[in-house]
N, C-alpha and C positions, 0 to 999 in steps of 0.2 A: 794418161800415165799417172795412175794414182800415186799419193805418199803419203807412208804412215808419220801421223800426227798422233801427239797425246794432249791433255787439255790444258786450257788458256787459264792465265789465271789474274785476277788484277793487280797481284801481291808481286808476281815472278814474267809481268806483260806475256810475251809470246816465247819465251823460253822453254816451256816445256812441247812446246808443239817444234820449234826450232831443231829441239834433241830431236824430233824424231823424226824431221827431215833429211838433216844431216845423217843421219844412221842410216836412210835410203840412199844417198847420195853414195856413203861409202860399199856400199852393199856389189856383188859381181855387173850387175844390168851395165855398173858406171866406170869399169876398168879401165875400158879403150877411152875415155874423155881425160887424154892427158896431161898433166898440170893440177888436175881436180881432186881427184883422190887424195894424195898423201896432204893436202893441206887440209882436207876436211878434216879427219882425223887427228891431226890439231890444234883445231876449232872445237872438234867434239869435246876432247876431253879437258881447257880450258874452260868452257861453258859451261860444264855438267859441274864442274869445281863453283862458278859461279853460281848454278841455279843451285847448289846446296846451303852457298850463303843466303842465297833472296828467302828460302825457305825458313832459312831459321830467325830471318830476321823480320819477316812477315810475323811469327807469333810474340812477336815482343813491343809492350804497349806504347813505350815511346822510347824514340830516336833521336841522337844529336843531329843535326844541323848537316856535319862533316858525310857523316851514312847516311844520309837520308841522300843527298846529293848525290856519291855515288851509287847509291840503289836506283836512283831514276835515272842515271847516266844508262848502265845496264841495261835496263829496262827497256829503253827509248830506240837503246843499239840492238835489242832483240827483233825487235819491230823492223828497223831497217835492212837488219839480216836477214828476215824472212821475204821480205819484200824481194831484195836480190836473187834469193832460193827461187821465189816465184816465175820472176821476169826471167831467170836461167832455166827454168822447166820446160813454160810459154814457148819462149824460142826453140830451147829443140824439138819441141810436137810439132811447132807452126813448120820450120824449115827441116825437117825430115816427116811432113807427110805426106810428100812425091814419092818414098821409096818406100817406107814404113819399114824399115830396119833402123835397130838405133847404132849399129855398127855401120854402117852406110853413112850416117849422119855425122859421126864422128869422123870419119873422111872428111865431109865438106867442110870441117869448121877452117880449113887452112884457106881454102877458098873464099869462104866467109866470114871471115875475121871473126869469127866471134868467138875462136879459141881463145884468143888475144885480148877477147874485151873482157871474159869471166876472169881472166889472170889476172886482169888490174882490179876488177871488183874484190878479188879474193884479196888480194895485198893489200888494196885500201879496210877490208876486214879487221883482217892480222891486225896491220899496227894498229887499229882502234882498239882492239881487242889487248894489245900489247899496253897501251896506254893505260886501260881501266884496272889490270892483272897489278901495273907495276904502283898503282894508286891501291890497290888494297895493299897491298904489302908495304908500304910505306903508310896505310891509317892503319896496318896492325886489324885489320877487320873481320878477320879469322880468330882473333882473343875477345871482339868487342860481347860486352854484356852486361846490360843495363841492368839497376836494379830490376765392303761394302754387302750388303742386301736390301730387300725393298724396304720401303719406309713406308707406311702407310699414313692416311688420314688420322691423328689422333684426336676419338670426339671429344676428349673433352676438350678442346681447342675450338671444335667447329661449336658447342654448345655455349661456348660463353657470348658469341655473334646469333649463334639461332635461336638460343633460351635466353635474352638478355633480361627478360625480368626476373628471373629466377636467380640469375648468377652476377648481377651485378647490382642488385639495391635499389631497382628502378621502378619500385612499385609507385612508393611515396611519391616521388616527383613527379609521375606520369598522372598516376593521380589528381595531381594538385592541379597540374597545367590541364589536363580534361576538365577540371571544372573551373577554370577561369575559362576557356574555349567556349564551352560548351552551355552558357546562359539562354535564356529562352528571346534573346533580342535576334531579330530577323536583319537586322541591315549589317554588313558588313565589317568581319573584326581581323584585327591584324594582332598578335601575338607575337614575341621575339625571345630566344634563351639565349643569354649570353653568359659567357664563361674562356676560359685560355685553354688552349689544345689539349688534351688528352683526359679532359673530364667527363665527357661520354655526350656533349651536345648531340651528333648525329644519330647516337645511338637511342637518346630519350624522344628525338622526333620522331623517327621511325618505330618506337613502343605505341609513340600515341595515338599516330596514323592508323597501325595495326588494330588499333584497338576500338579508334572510330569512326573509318572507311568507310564501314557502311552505312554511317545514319548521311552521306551527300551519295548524290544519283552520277559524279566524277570527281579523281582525286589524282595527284599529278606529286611527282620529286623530281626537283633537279636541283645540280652543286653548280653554285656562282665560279670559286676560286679568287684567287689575287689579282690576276690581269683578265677578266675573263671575254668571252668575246660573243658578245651579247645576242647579235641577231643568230648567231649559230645558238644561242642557249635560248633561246625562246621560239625558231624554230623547235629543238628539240621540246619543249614543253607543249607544243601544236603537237608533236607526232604523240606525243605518251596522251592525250589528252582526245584525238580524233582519228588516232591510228594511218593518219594517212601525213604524208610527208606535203611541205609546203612548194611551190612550185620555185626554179631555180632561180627566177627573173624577181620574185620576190620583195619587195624593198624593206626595211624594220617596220614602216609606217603601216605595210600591211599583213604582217604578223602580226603585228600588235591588233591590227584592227581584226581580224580572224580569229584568233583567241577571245577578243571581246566580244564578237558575235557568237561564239560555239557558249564561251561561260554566259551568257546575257540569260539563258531560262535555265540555266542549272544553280544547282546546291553544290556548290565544289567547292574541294579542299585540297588547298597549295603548299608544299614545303619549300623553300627555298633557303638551300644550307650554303652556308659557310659564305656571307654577306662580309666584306672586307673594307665598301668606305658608302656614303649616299647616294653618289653620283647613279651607284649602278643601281639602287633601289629605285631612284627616280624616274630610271626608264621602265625598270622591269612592274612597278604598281600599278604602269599606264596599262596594262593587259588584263587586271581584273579591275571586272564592273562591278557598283554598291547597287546589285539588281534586287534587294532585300529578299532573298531565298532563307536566308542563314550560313552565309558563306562564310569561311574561315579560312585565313591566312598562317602561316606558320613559320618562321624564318627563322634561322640560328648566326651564331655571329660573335667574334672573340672580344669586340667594340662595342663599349657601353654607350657611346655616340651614336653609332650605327643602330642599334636596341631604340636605343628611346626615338630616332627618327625614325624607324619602320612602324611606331606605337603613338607618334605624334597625333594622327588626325583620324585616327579610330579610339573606339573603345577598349582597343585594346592595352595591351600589358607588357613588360618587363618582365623575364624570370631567368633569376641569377640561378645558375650550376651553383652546388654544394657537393664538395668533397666525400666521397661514402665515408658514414659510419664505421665504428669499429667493428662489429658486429655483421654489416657486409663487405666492409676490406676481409676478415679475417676466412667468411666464408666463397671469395671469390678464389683469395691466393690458397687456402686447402683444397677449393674442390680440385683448382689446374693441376695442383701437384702430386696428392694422393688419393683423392675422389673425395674424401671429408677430411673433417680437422680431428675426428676420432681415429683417422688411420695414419695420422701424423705419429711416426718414431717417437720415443721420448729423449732423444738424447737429440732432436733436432728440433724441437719445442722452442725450445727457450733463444736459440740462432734465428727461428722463424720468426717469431715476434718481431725481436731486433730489426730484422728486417723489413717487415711490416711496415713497423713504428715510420722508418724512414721513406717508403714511400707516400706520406700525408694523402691515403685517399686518393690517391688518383689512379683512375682505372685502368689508364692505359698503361703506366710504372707500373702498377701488381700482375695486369694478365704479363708486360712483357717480360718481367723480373719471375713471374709464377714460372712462366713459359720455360727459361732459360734454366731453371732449378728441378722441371721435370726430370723423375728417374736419373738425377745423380746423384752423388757420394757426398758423405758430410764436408768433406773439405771443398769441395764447392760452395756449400753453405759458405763457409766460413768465408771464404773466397772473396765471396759477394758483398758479405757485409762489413770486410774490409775496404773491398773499393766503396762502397753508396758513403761509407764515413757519414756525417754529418750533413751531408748538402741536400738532408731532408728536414731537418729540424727547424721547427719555425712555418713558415710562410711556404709552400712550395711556389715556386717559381719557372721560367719556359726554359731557362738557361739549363735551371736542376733537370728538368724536364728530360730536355739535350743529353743529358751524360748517361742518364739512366739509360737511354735506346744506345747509347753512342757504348756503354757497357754492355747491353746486350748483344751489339754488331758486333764488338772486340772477341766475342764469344762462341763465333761462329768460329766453324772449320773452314779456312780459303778457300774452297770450292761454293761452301756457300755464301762467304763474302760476295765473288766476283759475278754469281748470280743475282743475287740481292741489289749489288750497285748497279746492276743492267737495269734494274728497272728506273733509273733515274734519267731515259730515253724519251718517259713518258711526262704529260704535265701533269702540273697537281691535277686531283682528282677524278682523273681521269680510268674509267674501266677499264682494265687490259683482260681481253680473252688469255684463258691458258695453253690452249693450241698454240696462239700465236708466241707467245712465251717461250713454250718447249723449242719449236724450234727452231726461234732466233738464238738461243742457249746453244743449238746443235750446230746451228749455220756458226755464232763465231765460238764452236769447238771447245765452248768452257764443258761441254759436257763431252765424254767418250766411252763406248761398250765398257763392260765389264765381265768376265767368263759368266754364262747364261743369261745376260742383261742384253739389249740390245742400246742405244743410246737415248731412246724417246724413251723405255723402260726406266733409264736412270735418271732422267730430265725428271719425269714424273715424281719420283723419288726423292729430290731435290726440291721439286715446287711443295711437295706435300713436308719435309722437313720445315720450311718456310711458314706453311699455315702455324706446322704445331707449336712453330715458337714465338707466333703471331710478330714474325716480322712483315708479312702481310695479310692483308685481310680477306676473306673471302665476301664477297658479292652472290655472285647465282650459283645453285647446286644443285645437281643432277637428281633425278629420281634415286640413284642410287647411292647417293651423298658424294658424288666426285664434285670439286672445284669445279665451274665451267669458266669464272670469272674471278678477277681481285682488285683491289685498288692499294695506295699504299696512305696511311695515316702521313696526313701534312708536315707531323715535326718528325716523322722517319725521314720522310722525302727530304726536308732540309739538312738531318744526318747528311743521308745517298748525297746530296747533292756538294756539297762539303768535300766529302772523299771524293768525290769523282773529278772534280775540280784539282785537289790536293795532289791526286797522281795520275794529271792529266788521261784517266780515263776514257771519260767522255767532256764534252762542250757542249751547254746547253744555250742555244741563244736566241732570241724573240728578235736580232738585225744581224739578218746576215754581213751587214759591214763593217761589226764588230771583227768580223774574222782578219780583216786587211791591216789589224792593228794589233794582229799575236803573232812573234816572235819563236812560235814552235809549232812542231809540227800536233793537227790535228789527226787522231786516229779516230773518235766516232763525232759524230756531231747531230746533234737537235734541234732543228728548228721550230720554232713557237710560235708564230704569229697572231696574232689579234685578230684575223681579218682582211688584213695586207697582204698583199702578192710578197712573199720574198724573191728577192732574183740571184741567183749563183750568178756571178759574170767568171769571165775567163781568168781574171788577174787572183781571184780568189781560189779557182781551178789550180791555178800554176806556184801559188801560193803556200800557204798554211793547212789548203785543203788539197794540196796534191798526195796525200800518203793516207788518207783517209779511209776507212775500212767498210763503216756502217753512215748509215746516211736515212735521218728522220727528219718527217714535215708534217706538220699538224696547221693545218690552214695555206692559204694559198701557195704555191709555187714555180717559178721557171727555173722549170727542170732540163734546159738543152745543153746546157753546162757540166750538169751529172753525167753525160755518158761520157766524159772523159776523163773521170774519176776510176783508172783500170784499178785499181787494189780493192775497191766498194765488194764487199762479202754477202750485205745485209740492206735492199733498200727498200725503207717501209714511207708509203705515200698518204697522209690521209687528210687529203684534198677539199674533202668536205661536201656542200652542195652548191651546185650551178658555178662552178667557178672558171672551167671551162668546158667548151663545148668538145672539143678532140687533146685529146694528153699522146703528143707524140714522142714514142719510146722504141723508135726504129734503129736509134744508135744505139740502143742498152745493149746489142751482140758485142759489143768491143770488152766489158766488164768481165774478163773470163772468168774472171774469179766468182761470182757473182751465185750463190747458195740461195736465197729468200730473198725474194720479189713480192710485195703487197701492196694493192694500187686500193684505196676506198673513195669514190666518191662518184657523181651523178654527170659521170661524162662517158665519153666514145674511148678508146683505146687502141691509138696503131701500135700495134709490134713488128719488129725488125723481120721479114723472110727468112734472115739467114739465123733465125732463134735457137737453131739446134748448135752454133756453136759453143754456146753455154754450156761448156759439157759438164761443169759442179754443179747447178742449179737442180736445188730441192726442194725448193716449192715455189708456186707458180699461185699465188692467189689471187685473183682480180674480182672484187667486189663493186662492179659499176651496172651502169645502165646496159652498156654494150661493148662486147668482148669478140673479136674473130681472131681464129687461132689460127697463125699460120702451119701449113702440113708441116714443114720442117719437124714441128714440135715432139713429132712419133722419134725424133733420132734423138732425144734427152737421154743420157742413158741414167742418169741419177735420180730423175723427176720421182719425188715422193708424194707429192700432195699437189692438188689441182685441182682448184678452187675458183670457177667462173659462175656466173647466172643471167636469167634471162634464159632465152630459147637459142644457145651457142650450140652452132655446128660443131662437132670433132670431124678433125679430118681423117681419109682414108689410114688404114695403119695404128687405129690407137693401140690395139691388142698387142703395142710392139714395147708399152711401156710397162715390163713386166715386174719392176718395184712399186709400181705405184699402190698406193696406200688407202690413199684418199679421193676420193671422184665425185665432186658437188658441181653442179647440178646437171645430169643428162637428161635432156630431154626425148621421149622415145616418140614422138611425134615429130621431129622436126629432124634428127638423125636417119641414116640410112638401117634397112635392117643388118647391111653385113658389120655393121659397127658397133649393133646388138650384140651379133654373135661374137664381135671379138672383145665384149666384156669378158668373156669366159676364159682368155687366156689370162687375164691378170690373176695370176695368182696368191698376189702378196696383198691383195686388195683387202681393206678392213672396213672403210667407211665409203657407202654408199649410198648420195641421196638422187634421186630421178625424178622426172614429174610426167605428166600426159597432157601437151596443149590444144590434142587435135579435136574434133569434131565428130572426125566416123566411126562408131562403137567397132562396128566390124573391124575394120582396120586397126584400132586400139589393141581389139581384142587379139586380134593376132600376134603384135607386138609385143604386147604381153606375155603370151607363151613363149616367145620368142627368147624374151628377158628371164624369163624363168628359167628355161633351158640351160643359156648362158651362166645365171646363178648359180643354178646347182652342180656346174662344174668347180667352181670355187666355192662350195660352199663351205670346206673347212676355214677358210678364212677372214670369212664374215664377220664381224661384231656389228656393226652399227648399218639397220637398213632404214632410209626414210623415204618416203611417198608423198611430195610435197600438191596439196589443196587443189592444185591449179585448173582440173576436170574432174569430172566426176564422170560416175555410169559405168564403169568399166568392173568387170568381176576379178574378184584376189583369188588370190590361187588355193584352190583347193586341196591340191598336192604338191608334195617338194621333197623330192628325195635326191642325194640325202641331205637331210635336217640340218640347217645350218646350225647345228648342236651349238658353237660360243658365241651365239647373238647373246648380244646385253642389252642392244634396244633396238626396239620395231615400231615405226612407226607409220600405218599406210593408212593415208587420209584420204590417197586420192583414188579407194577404190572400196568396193560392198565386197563383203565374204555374206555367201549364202547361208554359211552356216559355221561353226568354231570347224576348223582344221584340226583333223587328227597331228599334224604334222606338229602342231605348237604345245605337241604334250613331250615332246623331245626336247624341247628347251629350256634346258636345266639352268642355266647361266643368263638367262634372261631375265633381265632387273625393271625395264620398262616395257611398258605394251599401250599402241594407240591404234584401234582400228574401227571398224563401220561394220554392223552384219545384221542379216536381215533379221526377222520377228523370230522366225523359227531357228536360228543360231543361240536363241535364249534358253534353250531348253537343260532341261537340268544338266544331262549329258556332259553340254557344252561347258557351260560354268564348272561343273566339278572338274572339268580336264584343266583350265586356269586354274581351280584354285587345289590343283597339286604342284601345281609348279612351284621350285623352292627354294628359288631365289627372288622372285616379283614384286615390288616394293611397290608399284604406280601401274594403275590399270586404268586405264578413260575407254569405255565402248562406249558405240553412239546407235543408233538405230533410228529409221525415219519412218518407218511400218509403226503401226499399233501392236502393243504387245498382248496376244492372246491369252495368253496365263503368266499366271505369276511367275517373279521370278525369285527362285529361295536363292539366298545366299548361304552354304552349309557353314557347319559349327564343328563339325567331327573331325576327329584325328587333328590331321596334320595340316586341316585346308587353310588357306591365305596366309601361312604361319608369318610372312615376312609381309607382305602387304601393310603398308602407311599411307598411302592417300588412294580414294577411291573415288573415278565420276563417273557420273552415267546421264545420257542425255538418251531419253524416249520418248515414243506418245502412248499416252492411256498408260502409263506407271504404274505395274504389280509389283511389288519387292518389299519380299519378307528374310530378315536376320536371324536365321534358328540363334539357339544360345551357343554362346564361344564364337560368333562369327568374327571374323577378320581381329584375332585379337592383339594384335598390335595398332592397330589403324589409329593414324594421328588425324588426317585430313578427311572430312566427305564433302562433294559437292553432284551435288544430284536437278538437274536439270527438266523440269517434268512439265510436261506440253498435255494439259486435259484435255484433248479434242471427243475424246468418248467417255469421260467420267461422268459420275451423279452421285452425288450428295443425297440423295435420299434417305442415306439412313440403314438404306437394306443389305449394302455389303461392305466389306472392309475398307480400310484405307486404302490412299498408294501406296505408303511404306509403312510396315508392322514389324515390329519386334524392333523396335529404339534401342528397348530396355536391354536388350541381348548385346548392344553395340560394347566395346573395351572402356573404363572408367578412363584410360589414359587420352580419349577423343578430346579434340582441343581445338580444331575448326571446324565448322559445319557452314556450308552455303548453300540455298537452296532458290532456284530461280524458277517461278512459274510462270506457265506462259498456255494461254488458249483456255478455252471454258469460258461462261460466265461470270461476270464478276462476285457472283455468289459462291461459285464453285469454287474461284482462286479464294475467296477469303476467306469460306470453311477450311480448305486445305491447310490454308497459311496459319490459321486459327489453330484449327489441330495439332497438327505439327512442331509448332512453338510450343505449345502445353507438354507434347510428349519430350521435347530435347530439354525445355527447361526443368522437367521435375529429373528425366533420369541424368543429365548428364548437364546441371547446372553451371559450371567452369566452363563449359565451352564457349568459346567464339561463337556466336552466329547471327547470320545475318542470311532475313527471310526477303525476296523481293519477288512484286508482281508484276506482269508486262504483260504487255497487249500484244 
């Protein structure tokens, strides 16, 4: 029995969703539940009086002492209001659904006392309610007064993170630090930038990586943080480093010794950011060896202590952060706000400066301060540089630092306040996917439709407001420049973390025993652990954590305590590795409430049989080793996204969940075919990824058409198809009708096209393409039907045949118009760039296996017409492999001479392999 809800807010707690319960409650469904109605009504409209004060007192920068108290009294009593609305729902679904009439059920309540028992809930309401009504009117709180559409990506936000030499002054210093790095001594150097928060350390380490990545054969980044937890951070530097994850059983001794044997014959090059005291240096140096290759160390750090012991017993160095110039302050804060400083107003010139002046060079004050002054009106100017006052002048400082973010958070709309403080669930530095983001935002209902919006629509909306005002940061990004990731800058986080604390928000805590020592009730809570199993016990259950909402663990936990947490909306697990072997989560059915389930880490998963009474639960993610789904799961009726891996059975019935959205990972090997066929009824389905683990082509092959079939009844609601690695041999589909016309990205790895598909010249909306086809799929034919496609940003084709003729890449009209990163992995390499090819193209990387070249002399190169490639080219990577080694070094020989004379500013980096 659904209820209309409107969104949460942190400023107004659950008040606005409260309204719009109660407005169900009064609604015809609730006549016959006698006693109930006429007091809702008012409740209503007492409340709606109250949430118009929360509103207005949310936009005003400081509060006496007197209101602030009753603002969180309110607040606190919304929270527990809604709670009751809940537990009064629960009951009458649970105990009238023997008759399924809710006029039946309203009968039994005399039988079942629980007419009697909502009457004293409501009363005990009232007078709280009566109490806080007769306290505003006695502080007079009604006089007090202190002195939608979509939002897109704005690039010039994503370019000051992806163009950072360009737009933040970081040549110089990138510079300077490559050639203290970069001397011709072979044994082992340690290097350290130290500087205070918001001066661009991580941003100059990652210039410089970029820039000399490829003169080592591996190259590796990770971020320490404040508490960090070590054998998980150097496990993770194993995986970026040998792509394979370390085994559960594990101990540090031999991590440590596994990294030191993989680096013992490499040239590798290590970041290690955001270093906070020795201790942890002192473990993490024991991992690289002085194997004299030319290895380079790199490590950033706010401690000039910490700096000079990272530089103690190498040749290496110190290198103090310097404030940008005025010259690149002034061209960071024009470009964010009007694309240059020549399209700077004159009447806002001289406000600018001003402003300027007081942010002393620090990068992160001008992009956030740039950020916040995009596209408004002069008296925001003014606004701004009333508040900054003075607490720029001089010395900048981390406090000055503080107010500058703490004035840009003030500056958000409450909706995006109350997203923004969500993210303070996470630890420092820590990556958050923006899936998982949206919708946790949707699960606790800060986000709600909007006429033509749906609610992931306006999440999106929301998160993309956020990049532009670099209140967070984007990480990875899609071929098509969408967010896929973010993290949030450490003295944001300290903001977030501030306010979330301030209006008991959230509670963030590294000992769960901390909790048996607060005094109020906890609505979301974070656990943090180092490494430590935390354990919920029952007294902390019955506790501080009995009204609790959302529920985060990052490193170990005993979780048998949590499924008696009924009000839990949001519980996200991420367990880590080898921490246990089975995660029993058989009691999670009691959680009705229960929206977003996210389990991450290298264990088993039992779930409850009776999983279908979760009847809110909207998404279902389990990112482990092993996942079986109980049948139940077909009777969700809200399930939106469903998220397992590994070779997981769906049970009989999936085609029953006809919202779902999302479906990772089916295997069509290890599934029945009628489970194939009932892919085709989801209709709402948009992302879908599948693999093939079996063995017998014939029988693949079958499956596949099977899947096809299936597809092409949904195919208007396709976006996103992936075909993950896992077999190979199986043929891609030749035909498809009809054309899943709004793919935006295709990605099928685990199968050969014999030839380009007529079908993929229908894909107008399709922004990424990954596929495999054979020698003769290369034919011009083919190629000219991709490159009319006209929206294509990223095209990788692979081919494992020899290529028989060349392949031209055209130049005419309107081909590649959108295309920026281009790879192609073949053997025997013809590809020729007529003029005007791919003229936007940022990225190439081309892959070329000589098993039948020859250097003789007598015929062309592999790749001709360089010259023809866009001035705007800015990587090149070229990896060759097979031939003699005469073969590889003419080519590599050649090749260098044509990229450096035509397109001298690019990145490139040429390597040969055996």
């Amino acid at each position: 029995m659904a209820l209309s809800t409107m969104a949460v807010s942190a400023s107004t707690g659950m008040m606005n969703s409260l309204l719009g319960k109660l407005t169900t409650l009064m609604g015809d469904e609730y006549r016959k539940v006698k006693g109930v109605r006429n007091k809702v009504v008012s409740l209503h409209e007492e409340l709606s009086s109250m949430n118009a004060l929360l509103v207005k007192l949310s936009g005003m920068d400081e509060l006496d002492v007197q209101v602030k108290v009753w603002r969180d009294q309110v607040r606190e009593m919304s929270y527990d209001i809604e709670d009751c609305i809940d537990d009064f729902m629960h009951d009458l679904e649970v105990k009238g659904a023997t008759t399924g009439f809710l006029k039946k059920t309203a009968e039994r309540f005399k039988k079942l006392k629980v007419r009697h028992q909502i009457a004293n809930k409501i009363n005990g309401i009232e007078a709280r309610v009566l109490q806080l009504h007769e306290r505003r009117i006695r502080y007079k709180l009604d006089e007090y007064n202190p002195t939608t559409s979509i939002v897109h990506i704005d690039p010039r936000a994503l370019a000051i993170f992806a163009d950072a030499a360009g737009l933040v002054g970081i040549n110089t210093p990138r510079d300077e630090l490559i050639e203290l790095l970069m001397d011709q001594g072979l044994e082992l150097k340690v290097a350290s930038i130290v500087g205070f928060g918001g001066l661009g350390k991580t941003t100059l380490a990652n210039e410089v990586c970029r820039e000399i990545k490829g003169k080592f054969t591996c190259h590796a980044f990770v971020s320490v943080s404040l508490k960090p937890d070590i054998p998980r951070l150097l496990q993770n530097l194993l995986l970026k480093l040998t792509r394979e994850q370390s085994s559960p059983s594990s101990s540090l001794d031999d991590v440590i010794t596994n990294i030191r044997e993989y680096l013992l014959n490499e040239r590798y090059f290590i970041i290690i950011d955001d270093l906070w005291d020795t201790l942890a240096w002192d473990i993490i140096k024991c991992a690289f060896p002085e194997n004299n290759h030319g290895s380079r160390v790199l490590t950033t750090t706010r401690i000039y202590s910490v700096a000079a012991a990272c530089c103690s017993k190498s040749r290496g160095c110190v290198f103090k952060m310097k404030s940008l110039n005025e010259y690149d302050s002034r061209r960071m804060f024009f470009s964010r706000i009007f694309g240059s400083e020549d399209s700077c107003p004159t009447e806002l010139v001289d406000i600018s400066m001003d402003i300027l002046k007081k942010c002393g060079g620090l990068p992160l004050a001008i992009i956030s301060i740039s950020s916040l002054l995009a596209d408004q009106p002069k008296t925001t100017f003014e606004y701004v540089r009333k508040s900054l006052g003075c607490m720029f002048d001089g010395n900048p400082t981390l406090d000055q630092m503080r107010q500058i973010l703490e004035l840009s958070f003030r500056n958000l709309p409450n909706h995006l306040k109350t997203c923004l403080l969500y993210l303070g669930m996470y630890p420092e530095d820590h990556v958050i996917w923006t899936f998982d983001l949206l919708r946790q935002w949707i699960a606790e209902v800060f986000v709600r439709p909007t006429p033509g919006l749906d609610a992931e629509d306006v999440a999106i909306s929301y998160f993309n407001e956020l990049i532009n005002r670099s209140m967070i940061q984007p990480v990875d990004t899609a071929d098509g420049g969408e967010v896929l990731s973010c993290r949030v800058h450490d003295i944001m986080l300290d903001v977030i973390r501030s306010k979330i604390e301030e209006e008991n928000f959230i509670s963030v805590l590294s000992d769960p025993d901390a909790v048996l020592g607060m005094h109020r009730n906890i609505r979301r809570v974070s656990f943090q652990s180092s490494g430590e199993e935390c354990r919920v016990t029952s007294a902390m259950v019955n506790g501080s954590l009995s009204k609790v909402r959302s529920v985060y663990a990052f490193g170990g936990l005993s979780c048998q305590s949590l499924m008696l947490l009924k009000y839990v909306r949001v519980l996200h697990l991420d367990i880590g590795f080898g921490r246990n072997d089975v995660l029993d989560l058989t009691g999670i059915y009691r959680l009705f409430l229960l929206r977003c389930l996210k389990v991450v880490g290298r264990m088993r998963i039992e779930l409850p049989s009776q999983i279908g009474e979760l009847q809110q639960l909207e998404t279902l993610d389990l990112r482990t080793s092993d996942s079986k789904l109980p049948p139940d799961i077909v009777s969700l009726p809200l399930l939106l996204h469903l998220i397992v891996y590994g070779e997981t059975v769906f049970p009989d019935g999936i085609g029953r969940l006809r919202l779902l959205r999302t479906l990772w990972t089916f295997d069509i090997g290890t599934n029945s075919v009628e489970n194939i066929e009932d892919l085709g009824e989801m209709t709402s389905l948009r992302d879908f990824a599948f693999q093939w683990t079996g063995e017998e082509l014939v029988e693949g092959a079958r499956r596949m058409d099977v899947l096809r079939s299936s597809l092409q009844r949904i195919s208007g609601s396709l976006k996103i198809l992936r075909m993950n690695p896992l077999g190979w041999g199986l043929d891609g589909w030749t035909t498809f009708s009809p054309p899943p016309i709004h793919l935006r990205e295709m990605r099928m790895w685990g199968c050969v096209f014999s030839t380009i598909p007529n079908w993929f010249g229908h894909l107008s909306d399709l922004q990424s393409l990954r596929f495999s086809v054979r020698a003769a799929g290369f034919k011009d034919d083919g190629v000219a039907l991709l490159a009319r496609l006209p929206s294509l940003v990223y095209l990788h084709m692979d081919s494992e045949e020899p290529l028989e003729e060349r392949v031209c890449i055209p130049g005419s009209g309107m081909a590649f118009r959108a295309l920026k990163e281009f790879r192609l992995d073949c053997l025997a390499p013809l590809l020729t760039f007529e003029p005007g090819a791919m003229p936007v193209l940022k990225k190439l990387y081309l892959q070329l296996i000589l098993s039948s070249w020859e250097s003789d002399g007598s015929r062309e190169g592999p790749v001709d017409g360089i010259e023809h490639l866009p001035a705007g080219l800015r990587n090149i990577t070229l990896n060759i492999y097979g031939g003699s080694d005469d073969d590889k070094n003419a080519v590599k020989s050649s090749l260098k001479n044509a990229f450096e004379k035509h397109h001298p500013s690019a990145a490139l980096d040429i390597r040969c392999s055996t």
